[in-house]
C-alpha positions as CSV (number, residue, x, y, z in Angstrom):
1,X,0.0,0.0,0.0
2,X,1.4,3.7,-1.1
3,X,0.4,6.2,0.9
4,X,0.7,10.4,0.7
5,X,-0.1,13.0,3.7
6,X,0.6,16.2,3.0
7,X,2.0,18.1,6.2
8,X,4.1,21.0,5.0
9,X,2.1,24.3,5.4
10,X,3.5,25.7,2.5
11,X,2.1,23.1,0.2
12,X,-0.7,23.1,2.2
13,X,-0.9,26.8,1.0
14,X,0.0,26.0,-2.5
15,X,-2.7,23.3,-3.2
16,X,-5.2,25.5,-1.4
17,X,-4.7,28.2,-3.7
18,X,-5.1,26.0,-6.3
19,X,-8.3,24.8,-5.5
20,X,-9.6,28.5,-4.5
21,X,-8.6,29.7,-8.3
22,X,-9.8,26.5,-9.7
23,X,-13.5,26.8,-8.0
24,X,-13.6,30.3,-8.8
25,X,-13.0,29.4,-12.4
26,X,-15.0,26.6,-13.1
27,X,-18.5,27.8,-10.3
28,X,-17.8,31.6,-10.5
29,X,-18.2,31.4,-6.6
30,X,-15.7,33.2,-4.9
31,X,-14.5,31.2,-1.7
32,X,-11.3,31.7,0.3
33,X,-10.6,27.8,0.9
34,X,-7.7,26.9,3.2
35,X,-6.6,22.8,3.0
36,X,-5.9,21.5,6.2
37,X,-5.3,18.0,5.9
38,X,-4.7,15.5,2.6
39,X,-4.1,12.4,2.9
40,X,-4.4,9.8,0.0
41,X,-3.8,5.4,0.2
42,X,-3.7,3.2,-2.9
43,X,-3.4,-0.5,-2.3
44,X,-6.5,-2.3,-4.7
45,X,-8.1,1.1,-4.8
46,X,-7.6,4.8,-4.4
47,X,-8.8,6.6,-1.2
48,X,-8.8,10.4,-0.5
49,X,-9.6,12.2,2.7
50,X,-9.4,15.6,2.4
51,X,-10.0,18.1,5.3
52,X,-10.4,22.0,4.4
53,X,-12.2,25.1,5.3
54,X,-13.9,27.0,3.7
55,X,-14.8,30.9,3.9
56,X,-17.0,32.5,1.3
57,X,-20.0,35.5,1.9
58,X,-23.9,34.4,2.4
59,X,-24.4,35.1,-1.2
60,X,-21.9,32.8,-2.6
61,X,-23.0,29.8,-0.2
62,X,-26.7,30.3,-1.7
63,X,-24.9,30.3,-5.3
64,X,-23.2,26.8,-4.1
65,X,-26.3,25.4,-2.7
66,X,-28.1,26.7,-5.8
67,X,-25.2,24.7,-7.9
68,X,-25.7,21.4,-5.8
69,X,-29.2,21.0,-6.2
C-alpha cells in the first residue's frame, strides 16, 4: 500500500490556492478555501480524505447550494 499525507504548510498553501482559483474558475463562486489536511492510500483502490475550510459571503453559499441541487 502507497500512501501520501501532505504536512508541509506551505504546500498546504499551494494546493489551497489551487483549489480556490480553480473553484472560482470553473463555479464563478468566490471562496477563500484553506486545506488542512490530505491524505491519500492506494493499495487495490484509491482513497482520498481531504480536510479543508472554507470561507466565502452568504451570497456565494446560496450560489453553491443553488449549484448542488
Amino acid at each position: 500500500m502507497d500512501t501520501m499525507t501532505i504536512e508541509s504548510a506551505f504546500t498546504r498553501g499551494l494546493i489551497s490556492s489551487f483549489l480556490t482559483k480553480a473553484i472560482r474558475k470553473k463555479t464563478g463562486i468566490d471562496a477563500q478555501l484553506s486545506l488542512r489536511n490530505l491524505h491519500v492510500s492506494i493499495s487495490d483502490e484509491a482513497k482520498v480524505s481531504i480536510e479543508l475550510d472554507a470561507s466565502m459571503k452568504k451570497e456565494e453559499l446560496a450560489k453553491l447550494m443553488k449549484l448542488i441541487g
